[in-house]
N, C-alpha and C positions, 0 to 999 in steps of 0.2 A: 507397544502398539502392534506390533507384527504378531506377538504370541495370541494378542486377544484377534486378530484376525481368523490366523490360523485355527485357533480354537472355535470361533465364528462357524467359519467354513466345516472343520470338525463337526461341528451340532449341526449343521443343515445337511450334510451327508445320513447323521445319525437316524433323522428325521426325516429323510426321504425313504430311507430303507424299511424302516418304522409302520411310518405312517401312509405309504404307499404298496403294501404288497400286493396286491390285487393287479397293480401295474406291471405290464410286459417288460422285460428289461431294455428294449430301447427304448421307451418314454423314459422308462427309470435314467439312461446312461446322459439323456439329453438334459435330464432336469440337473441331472449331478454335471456336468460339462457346462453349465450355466453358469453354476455356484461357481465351478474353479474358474472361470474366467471370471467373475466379478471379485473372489478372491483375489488373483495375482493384478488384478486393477487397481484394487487399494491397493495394496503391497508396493505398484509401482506410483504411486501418491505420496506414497510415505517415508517410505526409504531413500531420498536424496540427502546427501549431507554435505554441509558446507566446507569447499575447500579453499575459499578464499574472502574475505571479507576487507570492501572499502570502505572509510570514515570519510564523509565531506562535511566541510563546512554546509549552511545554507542559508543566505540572505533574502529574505520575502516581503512583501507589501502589499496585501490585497487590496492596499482602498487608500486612495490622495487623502484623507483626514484624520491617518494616523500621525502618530507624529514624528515616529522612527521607524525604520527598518528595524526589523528582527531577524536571528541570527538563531541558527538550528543545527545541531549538531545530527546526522542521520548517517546509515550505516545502509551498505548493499552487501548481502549474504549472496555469495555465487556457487552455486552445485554442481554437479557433471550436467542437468538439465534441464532445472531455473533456478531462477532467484528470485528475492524479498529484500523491497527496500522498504526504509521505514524510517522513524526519527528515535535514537536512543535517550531524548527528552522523555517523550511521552512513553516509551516503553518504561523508563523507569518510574514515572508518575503514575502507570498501572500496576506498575509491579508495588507500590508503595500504599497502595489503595485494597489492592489485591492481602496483603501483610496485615493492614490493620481490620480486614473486613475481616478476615479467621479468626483474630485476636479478640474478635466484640471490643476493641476499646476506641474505635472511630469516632473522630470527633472533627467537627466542621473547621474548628478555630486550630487545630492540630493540622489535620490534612493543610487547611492552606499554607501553615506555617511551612511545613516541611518541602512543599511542592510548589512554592512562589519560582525559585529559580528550575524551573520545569514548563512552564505555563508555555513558553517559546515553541517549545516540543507540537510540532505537526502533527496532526491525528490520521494521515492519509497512511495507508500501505501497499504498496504494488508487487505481488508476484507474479512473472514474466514466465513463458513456457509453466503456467498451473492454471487449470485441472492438465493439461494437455498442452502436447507441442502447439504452438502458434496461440494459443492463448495467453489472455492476461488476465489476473482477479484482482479487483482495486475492491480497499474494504476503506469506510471514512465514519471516524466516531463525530456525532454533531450532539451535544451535552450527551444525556446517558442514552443515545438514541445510534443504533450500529448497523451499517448497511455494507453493504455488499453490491459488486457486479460483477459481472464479466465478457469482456469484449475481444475481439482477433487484435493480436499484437500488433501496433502501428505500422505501415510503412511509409518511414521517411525517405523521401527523396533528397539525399544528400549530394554536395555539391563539395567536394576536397578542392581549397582555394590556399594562396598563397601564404605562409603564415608556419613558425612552429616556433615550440619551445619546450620545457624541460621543466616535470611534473614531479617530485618524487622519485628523482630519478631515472626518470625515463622521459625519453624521448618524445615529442606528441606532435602530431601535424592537424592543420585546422581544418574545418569544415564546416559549411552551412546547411540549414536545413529549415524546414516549416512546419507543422506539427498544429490541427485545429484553431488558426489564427495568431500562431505565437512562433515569430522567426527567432531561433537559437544560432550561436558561434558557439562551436564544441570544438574540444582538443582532446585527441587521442590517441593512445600508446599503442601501434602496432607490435609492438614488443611483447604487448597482452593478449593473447589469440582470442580475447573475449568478445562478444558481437554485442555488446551491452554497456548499460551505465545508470545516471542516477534519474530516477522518476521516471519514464516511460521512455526515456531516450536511448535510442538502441539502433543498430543495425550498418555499423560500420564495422570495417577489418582490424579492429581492435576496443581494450575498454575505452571508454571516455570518464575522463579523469577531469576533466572542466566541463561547464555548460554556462553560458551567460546569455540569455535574452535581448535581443536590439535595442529594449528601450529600458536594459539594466533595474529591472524592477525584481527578476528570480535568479537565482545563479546557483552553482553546486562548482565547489575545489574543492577537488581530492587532497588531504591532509596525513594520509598514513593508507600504509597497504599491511593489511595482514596472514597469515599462514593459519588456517584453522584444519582442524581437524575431530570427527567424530558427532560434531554439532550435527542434530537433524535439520534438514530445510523441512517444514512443512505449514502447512495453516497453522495460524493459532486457533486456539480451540472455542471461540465465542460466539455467542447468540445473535445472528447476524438477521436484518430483514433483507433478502431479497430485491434488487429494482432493479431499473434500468440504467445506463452512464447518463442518458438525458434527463432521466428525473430526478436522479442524484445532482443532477449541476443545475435545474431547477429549486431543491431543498437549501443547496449550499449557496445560491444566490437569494432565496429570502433569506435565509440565517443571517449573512454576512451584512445585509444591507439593514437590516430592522431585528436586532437580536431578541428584544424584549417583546414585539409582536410576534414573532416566532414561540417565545416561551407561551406568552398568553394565548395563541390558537393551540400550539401541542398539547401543552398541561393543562389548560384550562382555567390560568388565575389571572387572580383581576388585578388588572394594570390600566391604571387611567390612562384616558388618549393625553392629557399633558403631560403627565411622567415619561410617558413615552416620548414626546416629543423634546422633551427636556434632554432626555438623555439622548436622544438621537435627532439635533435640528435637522428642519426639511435641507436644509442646504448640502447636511450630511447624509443623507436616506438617497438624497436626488445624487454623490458623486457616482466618477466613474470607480468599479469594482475591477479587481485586477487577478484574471484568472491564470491557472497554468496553460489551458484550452478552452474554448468556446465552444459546447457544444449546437449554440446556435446561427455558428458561423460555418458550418461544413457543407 
């Protein structure tokens, strides 16, 4: 990635010299001072690498008429100047999908086979301090449909209250906090000078190695700390649409609530209004929905 940069930058030097001789050399020196600063922009995009990465559990319920919790395994990547959290469910259900798409041997009854114990895997990803310090880029796959945001990194107002205990071996003191309608109790290792943790919670004197919700429906424990080295941090590389955080938590609130009238307005196929309703009673369509945050509670 850096070389194809550099080389980038290369060719539009070549091509100003080129293609502009007619030009005074300060236009020339301004248009080349352009290039190098959007050069060394990517370069500082791309070149972070992960020097430490945490595994949490993650137990979730989006909706009272499922019948169990689900249990996620998810991973936070930390750099010298962000990070990427994600689920290593679902990264390995792409990378799995990604295998058999190059191989032309993709087969529907195959795929599910292999990726049934995957299905768990959260499709959310959040990088914290990307493009830029104080920002955040949340990307959310909803079936083959891929979107993107990005918003200023939360700030929570945390409240360090009575309470600790012992994470992974470390040490952790409790805290409350509020976050777009959802009051979290997190536990954190100041032992870890890290201001971060898992899903968008962040901004205490150390990582946060727990997060559980007041009305114990989301949670994240930390299960293992690791030592990494060499790993890039950066976007993954996919065909993202563009939106906004509110009309992404618009999309993920019809998905969630009417999956199959979601298919039939996106795609376009015919699904009777009784199959619909069969598969999703009103009783079911009408529960309450259970988010990480509300964007229409702020």
């Amino acid at each position: 990635m850096i070389e194809e940069i550099l080389m980038y930058f290369f060719n539009k030097v070549m091509y100003i010299l080129n293609e502009y001789k007619n030009l005074n050399m300060a236009y020339k020196l301004v248009l080349l001072l352009y290039f190098f600063i959007n050069c060394f922009t990517l370069l500082a995009q791309t070149t972070d690498s992960v020097i430490m990465s945490i595994v949490y559990t993650s137990e979730y319920n989006y909706s009272k008429y499922r019948k169990s919790d689900r249990c996620d395994m998810m991973r936070l990547d930390i750099g010298k100047r962000s990070s990427h959290f994600f689920s290593d469910y679902f990264e390995q259900k792409l990378a799995k999908m990604d295998s058999m798409n190059m191989s032309g041997s993709i087969s529907i009854m195959r795929l599910e086979k292999e990726t049934r114990a995957l299905e768990v895997g959260q499709t959310y990803g959040i990088y914290k301090n990307f493009p830029s310090d104080g920002r955040l880029t949340y990307t959310e796959d909803i079936l083959d449909n891929r979107f993107v945001c990005e918003e200023d990194m939360p700030q929570i107002n945390w409240s360090i209250v009575e309470g600790d205990t012992v994470i992974c071996g470390y040490g952790c003191l409790k805290a409350e906090g509020e976050l777009r309608g959802r009051q979290w109790n997190v536990w954190f290792a100041p032992e870890i000078a890290v201001s971060d943790g898992p899903w968008k919670l962040c901004g205490l004197p150390g990582l946060i190695l727990q997060a559980v919700d007041t009305e114990n429906i989301f949670s994240f424990r930390c299960v293992g700390i690791e030592k990494s080295e060499g790993k890039a941090l950066k976007m993954v590389n996919r065909k993202y649409e563009r939106c906004t955080p509110e009309k992404l938590y618009t999309i993920s609130t019809k998905f969630l609530s009417d999956p199959l009238t979601y298919m039939r307005d996106i795609y376009g196929l015919t699904i009777p209004q009784e199959v619909i309703n069969q598969f999703v009673p009103e009783t079911n369509a009408k529960a309450k929905l259970h988010f990480l945050e509300y964007y229409d509670k702020e």
